[in-house]
C-alpha positions in Angstrom: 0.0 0.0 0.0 1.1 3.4 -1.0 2.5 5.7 2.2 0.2 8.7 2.2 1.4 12.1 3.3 -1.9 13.7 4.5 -2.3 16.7 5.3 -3.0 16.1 9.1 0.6 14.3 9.2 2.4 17.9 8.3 0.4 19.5 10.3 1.1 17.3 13.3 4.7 17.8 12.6 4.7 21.2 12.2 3.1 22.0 15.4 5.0 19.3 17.3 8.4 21.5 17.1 6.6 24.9 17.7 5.1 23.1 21.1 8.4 21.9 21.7 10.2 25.5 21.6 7.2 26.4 23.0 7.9 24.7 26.6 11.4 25.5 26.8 10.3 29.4 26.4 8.2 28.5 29.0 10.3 26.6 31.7 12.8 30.1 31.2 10.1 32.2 32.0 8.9 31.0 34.5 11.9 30.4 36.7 12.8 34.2 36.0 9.1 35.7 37.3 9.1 33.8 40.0 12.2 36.1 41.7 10.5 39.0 39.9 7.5 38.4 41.8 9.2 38.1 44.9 10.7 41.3 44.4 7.3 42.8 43.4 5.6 41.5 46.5 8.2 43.0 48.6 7.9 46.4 46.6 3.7 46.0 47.3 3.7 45.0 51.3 6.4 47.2 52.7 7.4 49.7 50.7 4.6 51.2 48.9 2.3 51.0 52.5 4.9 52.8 54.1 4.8 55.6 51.8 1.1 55.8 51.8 1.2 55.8 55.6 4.3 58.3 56.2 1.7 60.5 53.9 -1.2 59.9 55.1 0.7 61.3 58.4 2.1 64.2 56.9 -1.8 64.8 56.2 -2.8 64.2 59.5 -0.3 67.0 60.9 -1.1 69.5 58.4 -4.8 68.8 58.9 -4.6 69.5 63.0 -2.0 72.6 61.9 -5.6 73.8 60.1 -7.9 73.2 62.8 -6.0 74.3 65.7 -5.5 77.6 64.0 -9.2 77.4 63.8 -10.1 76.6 67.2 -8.3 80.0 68.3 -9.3 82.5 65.1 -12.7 81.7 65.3 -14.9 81.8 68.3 -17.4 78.9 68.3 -19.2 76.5 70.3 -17.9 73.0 71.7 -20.2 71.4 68.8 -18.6 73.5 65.8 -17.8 70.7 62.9 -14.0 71.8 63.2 -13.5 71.0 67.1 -15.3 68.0 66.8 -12.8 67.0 63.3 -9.7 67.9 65.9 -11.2 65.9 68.7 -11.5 63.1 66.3 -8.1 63.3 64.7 -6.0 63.3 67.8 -8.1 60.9 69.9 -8.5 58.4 67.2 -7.5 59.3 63.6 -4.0 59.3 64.8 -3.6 56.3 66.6 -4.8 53.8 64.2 -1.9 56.0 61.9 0.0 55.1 64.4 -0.8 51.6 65.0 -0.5 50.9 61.0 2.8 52.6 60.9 4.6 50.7 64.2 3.1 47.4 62.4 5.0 48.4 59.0 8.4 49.9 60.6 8.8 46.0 61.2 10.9 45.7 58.2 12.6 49.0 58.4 16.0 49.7 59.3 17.5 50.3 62.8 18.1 54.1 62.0 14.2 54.7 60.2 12.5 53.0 63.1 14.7 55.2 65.8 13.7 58.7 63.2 10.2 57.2 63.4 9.9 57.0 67.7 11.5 60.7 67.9 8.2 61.8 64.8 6.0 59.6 67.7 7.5 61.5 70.2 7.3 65.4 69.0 3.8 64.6 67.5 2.7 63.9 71.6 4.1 67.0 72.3 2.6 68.5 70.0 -1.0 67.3 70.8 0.0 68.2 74.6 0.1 71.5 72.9 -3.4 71.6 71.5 -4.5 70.1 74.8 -3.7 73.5 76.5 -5.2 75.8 73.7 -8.4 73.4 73.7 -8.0 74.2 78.1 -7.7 77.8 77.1 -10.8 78.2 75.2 -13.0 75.3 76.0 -16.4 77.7 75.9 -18.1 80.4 73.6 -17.7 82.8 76.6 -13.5 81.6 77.4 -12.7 83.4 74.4 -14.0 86.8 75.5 -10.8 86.9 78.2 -7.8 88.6 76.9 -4.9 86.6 78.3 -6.3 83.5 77.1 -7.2 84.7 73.7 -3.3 86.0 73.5 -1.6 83.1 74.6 -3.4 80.7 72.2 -2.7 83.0 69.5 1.2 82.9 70.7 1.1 79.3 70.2 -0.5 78.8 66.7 0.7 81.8 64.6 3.6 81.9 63.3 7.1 81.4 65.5 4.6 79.8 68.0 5.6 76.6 70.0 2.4 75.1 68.1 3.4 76.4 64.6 7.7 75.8 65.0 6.9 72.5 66.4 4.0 71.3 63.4 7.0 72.1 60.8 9.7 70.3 62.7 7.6 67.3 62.2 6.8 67.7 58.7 10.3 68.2 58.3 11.1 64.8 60.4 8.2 63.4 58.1 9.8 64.6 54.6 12.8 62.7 55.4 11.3 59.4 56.3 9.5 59.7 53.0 12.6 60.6 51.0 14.6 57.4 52.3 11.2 54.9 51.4 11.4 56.2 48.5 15.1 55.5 48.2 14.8 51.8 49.2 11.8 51.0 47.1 13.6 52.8 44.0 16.6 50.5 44.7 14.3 47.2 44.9 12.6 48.2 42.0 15.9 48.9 40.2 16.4 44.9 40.8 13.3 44.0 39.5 13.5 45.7 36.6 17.3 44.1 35.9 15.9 40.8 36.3 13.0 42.0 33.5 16.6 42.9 31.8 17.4 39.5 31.8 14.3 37.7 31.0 14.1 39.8 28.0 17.5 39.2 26.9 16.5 35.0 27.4 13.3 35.5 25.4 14.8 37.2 22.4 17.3 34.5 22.7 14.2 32.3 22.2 12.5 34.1 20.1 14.9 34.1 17.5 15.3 30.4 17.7 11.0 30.2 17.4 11.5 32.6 14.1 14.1 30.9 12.7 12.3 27.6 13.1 8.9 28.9 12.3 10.2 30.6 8.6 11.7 26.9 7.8 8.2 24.9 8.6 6.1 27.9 7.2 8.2 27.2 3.9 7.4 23.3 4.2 3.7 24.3 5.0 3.3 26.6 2.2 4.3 24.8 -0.5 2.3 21.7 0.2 -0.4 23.2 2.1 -1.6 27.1 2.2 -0.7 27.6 -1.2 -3.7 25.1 -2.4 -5.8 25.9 0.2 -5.4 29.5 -0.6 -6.7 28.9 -4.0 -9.5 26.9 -3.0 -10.4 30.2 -0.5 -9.9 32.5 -3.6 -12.8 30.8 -5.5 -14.8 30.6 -2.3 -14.6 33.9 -2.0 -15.7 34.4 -5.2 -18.4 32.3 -5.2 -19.3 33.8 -1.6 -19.7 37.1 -4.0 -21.3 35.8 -6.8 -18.1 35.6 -9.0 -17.3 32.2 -10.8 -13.9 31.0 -10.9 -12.2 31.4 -14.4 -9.4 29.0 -13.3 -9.6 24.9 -12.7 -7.2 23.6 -9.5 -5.3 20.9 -9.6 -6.5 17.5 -8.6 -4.0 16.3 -5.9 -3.9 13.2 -4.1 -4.5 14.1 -0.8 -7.8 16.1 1.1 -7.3 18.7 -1.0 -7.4 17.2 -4.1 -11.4 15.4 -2.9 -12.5 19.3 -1.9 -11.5 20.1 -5.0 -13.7 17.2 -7.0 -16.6 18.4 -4.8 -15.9 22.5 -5.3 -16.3 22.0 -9.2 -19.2 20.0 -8.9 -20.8 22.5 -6.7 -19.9 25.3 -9.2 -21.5 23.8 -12.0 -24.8 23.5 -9.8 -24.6 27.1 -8.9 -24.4 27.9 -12.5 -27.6 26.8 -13.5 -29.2 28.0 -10.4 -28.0 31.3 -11.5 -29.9 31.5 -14.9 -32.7 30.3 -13.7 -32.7 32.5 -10.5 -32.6 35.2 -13.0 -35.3 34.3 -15.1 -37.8 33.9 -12.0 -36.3 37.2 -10.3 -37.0 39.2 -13.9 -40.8 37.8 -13.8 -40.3 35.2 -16.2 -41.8 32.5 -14.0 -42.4 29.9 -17.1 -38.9 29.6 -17.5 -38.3 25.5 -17.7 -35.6 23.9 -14.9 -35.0 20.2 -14.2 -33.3 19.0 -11.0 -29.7 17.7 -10.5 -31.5 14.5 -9.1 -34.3 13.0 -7.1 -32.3 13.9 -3.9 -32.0 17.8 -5.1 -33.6 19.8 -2.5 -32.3 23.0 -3.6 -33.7 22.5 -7.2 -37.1 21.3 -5.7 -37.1 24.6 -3.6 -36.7 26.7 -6.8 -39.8 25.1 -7.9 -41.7 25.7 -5.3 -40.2 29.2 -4.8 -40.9 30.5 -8.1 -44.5 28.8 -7.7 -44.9 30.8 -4.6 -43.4 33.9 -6.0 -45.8 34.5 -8.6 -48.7 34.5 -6.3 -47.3 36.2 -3.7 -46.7 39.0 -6.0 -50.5 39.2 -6.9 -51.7 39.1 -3.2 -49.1 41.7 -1.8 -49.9 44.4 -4.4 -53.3 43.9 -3.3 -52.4 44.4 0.6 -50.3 47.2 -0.4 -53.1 49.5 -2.0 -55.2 48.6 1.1 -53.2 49.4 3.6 -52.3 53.2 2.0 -55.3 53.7 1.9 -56.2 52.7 5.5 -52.8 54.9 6.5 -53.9 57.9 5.4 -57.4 57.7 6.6 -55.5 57.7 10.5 -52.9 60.3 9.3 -55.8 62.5 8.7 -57.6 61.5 11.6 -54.6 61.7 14.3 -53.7 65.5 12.7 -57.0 66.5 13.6 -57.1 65.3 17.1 -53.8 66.4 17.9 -54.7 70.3 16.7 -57.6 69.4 19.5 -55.5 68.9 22.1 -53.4 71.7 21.6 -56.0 73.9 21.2 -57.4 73.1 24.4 -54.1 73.0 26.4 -53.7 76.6 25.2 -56.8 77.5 26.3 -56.4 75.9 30.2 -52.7 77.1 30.0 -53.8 81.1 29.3 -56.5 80.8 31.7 -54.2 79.9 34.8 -51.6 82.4 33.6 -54.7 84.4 34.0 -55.2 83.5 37.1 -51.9 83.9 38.0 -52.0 87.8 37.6 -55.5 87.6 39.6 -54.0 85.7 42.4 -50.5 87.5 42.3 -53.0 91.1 42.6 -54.7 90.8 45.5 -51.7 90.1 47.4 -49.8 92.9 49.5 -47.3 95.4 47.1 -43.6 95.1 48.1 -43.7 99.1 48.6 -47.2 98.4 51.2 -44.9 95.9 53.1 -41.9 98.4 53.0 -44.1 100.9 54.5 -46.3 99.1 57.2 -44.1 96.6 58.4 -39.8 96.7 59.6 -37.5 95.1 58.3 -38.4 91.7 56.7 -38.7 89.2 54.1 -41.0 87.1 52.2 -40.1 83.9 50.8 -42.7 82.3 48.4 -42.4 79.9 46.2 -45.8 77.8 44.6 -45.4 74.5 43.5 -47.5 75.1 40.8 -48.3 78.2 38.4 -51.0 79.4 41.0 -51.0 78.7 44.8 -52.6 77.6 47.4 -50.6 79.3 49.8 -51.0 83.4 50.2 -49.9 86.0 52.5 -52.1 89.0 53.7 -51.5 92.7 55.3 -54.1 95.3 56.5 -53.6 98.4 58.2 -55.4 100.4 60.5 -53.9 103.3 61.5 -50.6 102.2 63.7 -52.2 98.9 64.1 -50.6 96.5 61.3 -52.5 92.8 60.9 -50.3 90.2 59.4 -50.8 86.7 58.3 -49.4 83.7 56.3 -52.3 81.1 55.1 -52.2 77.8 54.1 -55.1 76.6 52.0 -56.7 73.2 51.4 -54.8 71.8 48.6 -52.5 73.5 45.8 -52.4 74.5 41.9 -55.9 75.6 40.9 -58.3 74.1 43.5 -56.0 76.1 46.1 -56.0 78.9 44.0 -59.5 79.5 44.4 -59.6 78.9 48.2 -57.4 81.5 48.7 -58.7 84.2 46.8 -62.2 83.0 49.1 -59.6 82.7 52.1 -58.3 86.4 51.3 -61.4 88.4 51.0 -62.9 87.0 53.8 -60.3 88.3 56.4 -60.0 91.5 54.8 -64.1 91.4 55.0 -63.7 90.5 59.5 -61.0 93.4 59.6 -62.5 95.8 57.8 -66.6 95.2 58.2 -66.3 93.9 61.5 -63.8 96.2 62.6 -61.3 93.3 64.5 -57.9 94.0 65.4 -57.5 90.8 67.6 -56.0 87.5 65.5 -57.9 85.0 67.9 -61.5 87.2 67.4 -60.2 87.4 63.2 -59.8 83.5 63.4 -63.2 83.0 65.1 -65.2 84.6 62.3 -62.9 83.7 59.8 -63.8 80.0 60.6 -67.3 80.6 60.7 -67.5 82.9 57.2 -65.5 80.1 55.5 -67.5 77.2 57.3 -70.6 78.7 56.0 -69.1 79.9 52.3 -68.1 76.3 51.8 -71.5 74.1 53.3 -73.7 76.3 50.9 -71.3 76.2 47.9 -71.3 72.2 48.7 -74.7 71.5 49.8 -73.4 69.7 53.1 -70.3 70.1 55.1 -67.3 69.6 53.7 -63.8 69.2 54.2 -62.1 71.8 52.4 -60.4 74.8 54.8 -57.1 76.5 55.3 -54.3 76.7 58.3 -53.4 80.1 59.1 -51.0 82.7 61.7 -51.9 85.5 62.2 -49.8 88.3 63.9 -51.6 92.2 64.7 -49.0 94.8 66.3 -48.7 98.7 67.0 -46.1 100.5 65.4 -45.6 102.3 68.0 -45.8 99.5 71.2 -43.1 96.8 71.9 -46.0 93.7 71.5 -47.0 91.6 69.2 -50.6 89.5 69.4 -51.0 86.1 68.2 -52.9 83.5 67.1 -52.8 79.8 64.7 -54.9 77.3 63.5 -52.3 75.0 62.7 -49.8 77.2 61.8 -46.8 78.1 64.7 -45.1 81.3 65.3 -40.9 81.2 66.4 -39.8 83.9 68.0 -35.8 84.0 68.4 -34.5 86.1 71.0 -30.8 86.0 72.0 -29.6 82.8 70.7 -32.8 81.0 72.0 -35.8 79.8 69.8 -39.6 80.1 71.6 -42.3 78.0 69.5 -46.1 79.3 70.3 -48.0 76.5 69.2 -51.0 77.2 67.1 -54.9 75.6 68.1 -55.6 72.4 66.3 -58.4 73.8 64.9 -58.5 74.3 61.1 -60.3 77.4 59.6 -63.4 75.9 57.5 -64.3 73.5 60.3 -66.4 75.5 62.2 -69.3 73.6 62.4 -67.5 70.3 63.8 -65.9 72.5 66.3 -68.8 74.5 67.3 -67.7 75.1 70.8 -63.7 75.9 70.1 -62.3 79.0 70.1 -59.1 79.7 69.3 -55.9 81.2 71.6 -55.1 85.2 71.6 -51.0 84.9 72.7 -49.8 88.7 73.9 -45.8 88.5 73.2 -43.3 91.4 74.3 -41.0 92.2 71.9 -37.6 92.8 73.1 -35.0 94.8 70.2 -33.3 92.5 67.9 -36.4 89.9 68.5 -36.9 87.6 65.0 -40.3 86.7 64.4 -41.4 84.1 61.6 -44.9 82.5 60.3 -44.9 79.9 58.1 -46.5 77.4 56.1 -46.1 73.5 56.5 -44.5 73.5 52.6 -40.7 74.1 53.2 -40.1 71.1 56.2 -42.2 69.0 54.2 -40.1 69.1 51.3 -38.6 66.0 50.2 -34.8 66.2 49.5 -31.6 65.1 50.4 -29.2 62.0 50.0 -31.8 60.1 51.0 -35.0 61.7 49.5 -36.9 62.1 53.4 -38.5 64.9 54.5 -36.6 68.3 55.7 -38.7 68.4 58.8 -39.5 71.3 61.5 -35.9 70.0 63.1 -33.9 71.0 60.3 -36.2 74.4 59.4 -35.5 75.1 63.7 -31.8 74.7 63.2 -31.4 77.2 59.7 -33.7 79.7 61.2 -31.4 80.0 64.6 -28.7 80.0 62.5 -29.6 82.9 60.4 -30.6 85.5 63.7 -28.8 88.1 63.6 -28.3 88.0 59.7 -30.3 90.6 57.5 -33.5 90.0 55.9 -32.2 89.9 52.4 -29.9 87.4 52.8 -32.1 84.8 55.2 -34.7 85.0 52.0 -31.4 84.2 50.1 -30.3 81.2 52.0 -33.8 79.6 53.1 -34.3 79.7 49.3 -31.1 78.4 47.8 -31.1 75.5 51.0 -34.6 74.2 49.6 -33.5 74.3 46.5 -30.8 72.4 47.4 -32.0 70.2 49.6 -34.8 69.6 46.6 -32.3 68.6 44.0 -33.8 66.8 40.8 -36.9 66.0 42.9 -40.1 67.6 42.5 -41.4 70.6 45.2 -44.0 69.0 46.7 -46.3 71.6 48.3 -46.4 75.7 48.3 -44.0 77.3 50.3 -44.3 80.1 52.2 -42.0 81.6 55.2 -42.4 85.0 56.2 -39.5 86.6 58.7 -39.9 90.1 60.9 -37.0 91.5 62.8 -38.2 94.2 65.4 
């Protein structure tokens, strides 16, 4: 029997030296990574931690440098963020440094862990330091005495024992870093001569690979890719509808049977061809006879062109119903969409309309300049008319405030408080009251009976409201809520008067209620606000809760002192904040006297 060369015999061999040079490439480079890695591991668990923590240090000092200065320049409370930050730092932040640092000088030299005990040592000293400016100036009121207020700034400006000591250590610091740096920049100089020699081994090897790789590619080639590439020439043709010009040679090996079994497959695809053409030009009578009984691609051309033909007929008849069913609904979805816009116009003007009615009847900026002192008023509707509404009236010296809160928002709270509004200028200025607990009374009762015979039967529908009534010319103020609190702020301290749970439109559920006239001395630089339940009920925040009364408490005691102008200014850029991408869920109104 005749020895057969096939082609998965050169194959084998081919591959069978490239696997060979292949391991030895392999055992080399494997030997030399393993000390690289060692050196790399050292590089990653001493050296570069150490430098990360001798920073992180350098930080640290810098940091307390910072916040000591603070602690003396600015007079605060024992809760101010930056005393609590310097509490932190030396009682805790400093000795897990520590800790992390005495863990990593383990592998350090005799002379960097003796540099490191003297940093340890100075950096105690200098918290003993801060220990006696923190003594110093432990209160708000312990920085109103002189000699304490000089000798802490001795200490932290600069030539202080606070400020000459801070540097020494950074100093001390510098150099630790410098020789890390040193030693790691040696190791990795190792490493990277070991790399040196790896690479010199692999292009040792790699040279070899080349040199055998060009002699079995020339092997390969001529008995291999150089037929096979001809056969993927005409398959590529073929794969673009080009038939070969060219026969190949018949060989005796794998090839040679693709090569039988290509031509035949050409032929086939030849006739295939013309009559593909003639069914694809319309010419369905054209005649074709399978290759055989077992031709399923010829028996599918028969049944193709068969379908063809009468798929042609029904799909020009789908195609002339369906236009015309398409632009009967263009037509009919144009018209309805002009609709819709029409009418969204409309309801769009007519609360811009409102808008100007509602925005009318409340009080001019030049009548609050006038009647009231210095103030501000921070209102913001959720929608493009509100529910909310503030309201003025004077008489004579006697000035009648008030911030309301009406059932609802947008256009239903709209209308309640143009009803809301006209019916306490109607008790003030037909009934002749001055009082906010007698204004509330027949407020409620107007309201209660406007609303049962608009509705037919009671309903639910009301308002919360504050109102505040004072003399120009008397140090008092009168109050009274249904739902809505007054703060007053005097010296540092906020005062809550709580409103009556008793909301205005209720009257008849409530017949026997009455609400509560509060008489408040003002004292000079007294802060008084009335508000509306929208601003701590905004949603907001990291975590998208509520702002609550807390939080409004806190900015508003934060603010006394401050002018008008800029508390509106920072109540409204907080909320907006605070709000972020999230929508403002109620009106907000907040309304802020200083006497």
């Amino acid at each position: 029997m005749k020895f057969r060369f096939s082609i998965g015999r050169r194959i084998s061999l081919g591959f069978s030296v490239i696997i060979l040079s292949t391991v030895v490439a392999f055992i080399t480079t494997f030997n030399t990574l393993k000390d690289s890695r060692e050196i790399d591991t050292q590089i990653n668990t001493i050296y570069n931690p150490s430098l990360n923590a001798l920073g992180d240090l350098k930080l640290l000092t810098v940091r307390s440098k910072m916040l000591i200065y603070n602690w003396v320049h600015y007079q605060s409370s024992e809760d101010n963020p930056d005393k609590l930050e310097l509490n932190q730092l030396s009682e805790k932040e400093y000795a897990e440094l520590r800790d992390q640092i005495m863990t990593l000088s383990d592998y350090w030299t005799d002379e960097q862990k003796a540099d490191m005990e003297l940093v340890f040592a100075d950096i105690n000293t200098l918290f003993d330091l801060h220990l006696e400016v923190k003594t110093m100036l432990n209160s708000f009121e312990s920085y109103e005495e002189p000699e304490n207020r000089f000798i802490a700034n001795s200490m932290v400006d600069q030539g202080g024992e606070i400020y000459m000591k801070t540097d020494e250590i950074l100093e001390k610091v510098d150099a630790l870093i410098q020789l890390q740096a040193t030693s790691s920049r040696d190791v990795r100089d190792a490493m990277v001569d070991s790399f040196g020699l790896l690479q010199t081994l692999i292009i040792s090897l790699g040279i070899g690979l080349i040199i055998a790789g060009i002699f079995i590619a020339i092997v390969t080639t001529r008995s291999i890719v150089s037929p096979v590439n001809f056969l993927r020439i005409v398959l590529l043709d073929l794969s673009r509808g080009v038939f070969p010009t060219k026969t190949p040679e018949i060989t005796n090996d794998e090839i040679g049977e693709m090569t039988m079994a290509l031509n035949k497959v050409v032929n086939g695809l030849k006739q295939t061809k013309d009559f593909a053409n003639d069914v694809g030009s319309g010419k369905y009578n054209t005649p074709f006879q399978p290759l055989s009984d077992e031709d399923v691609l010829g028996k599918a051309l028969l049944t193709m062109r068969t379908d063809l033909a009468e798929n042609e007929r029904l799909l020009e008849e789908k195609v002339r119903l369906r236009t015309a069913e398409v632009v009967q609904k263009k037509e009919e979805i144009e018209l309805q969409s002009l609709k819709i816009a029409e009418l969204y116009n409309q309801v769009t003007d007519s609360i811009i309309y409102a808008k100007r009615i509602q925005e009318a009847i409340l009080p001019a900026d030049s009548d609050l300049e006038t009647s009231l002192p210095e103030h501000f008023v921070l209102f913001k509707p959720k929608d493009i008319v509100s529910g909310d509404f503030y309201w003025m009236e004077t008489i004579g010296n006697q000035v009648l405030l008030a911030a309301a809160d009406c059932t609802g928002h947008g256009v239903p709270g709209a209308f309640m408080s143009i009803v809301s509004h006209n019916l306490l200028s109607e008790a003030v200025r037909e009934q002749g009251l001055v009082e906010p607990a007698k204004i509330l009374d027949e407020v409620n009762k107007r309201l209660s009976d406007t609303l049962q015979a608009s509705a037919g039967t009671t309903v639910r529908d009301g308002m919360d409201l504050a109102v505040v009534s004072f003399n120009k010319q008397e140090p008092m103020i009168q109050y009274a809520g249904a739902y809505n609190s007054l703060y007053l702020i005097r010296n540092g301290e906020l005062h809550e008067f709580k409103s009556n749970k008793i909301a205005i439109g209720n009257y008849y559920e409530n017949t026997e209620a009455r609400y509560t006239n509060n008489e408040i001395e003002l004292h000079k630089g007294d802060s008084v606000y009335i508000f509306s339940d929208g601003y701590a009920d905004q949603f907001g925040g990291p975590k998208g809760k509520k702002l609550k009364y807390s939080a409004f408490k806190k900015m508003l005691m934060d603010l006394h002192g401050k002018p008008m102008t800029h508390q509106r200014e920072f109540l409204d850029d907080s909320i907006e904040t605070w709000k972020g991408e999230l929508e403002q869920v109620d009106d907000i109104l907040v309304i802020g006297l200083q006497f």
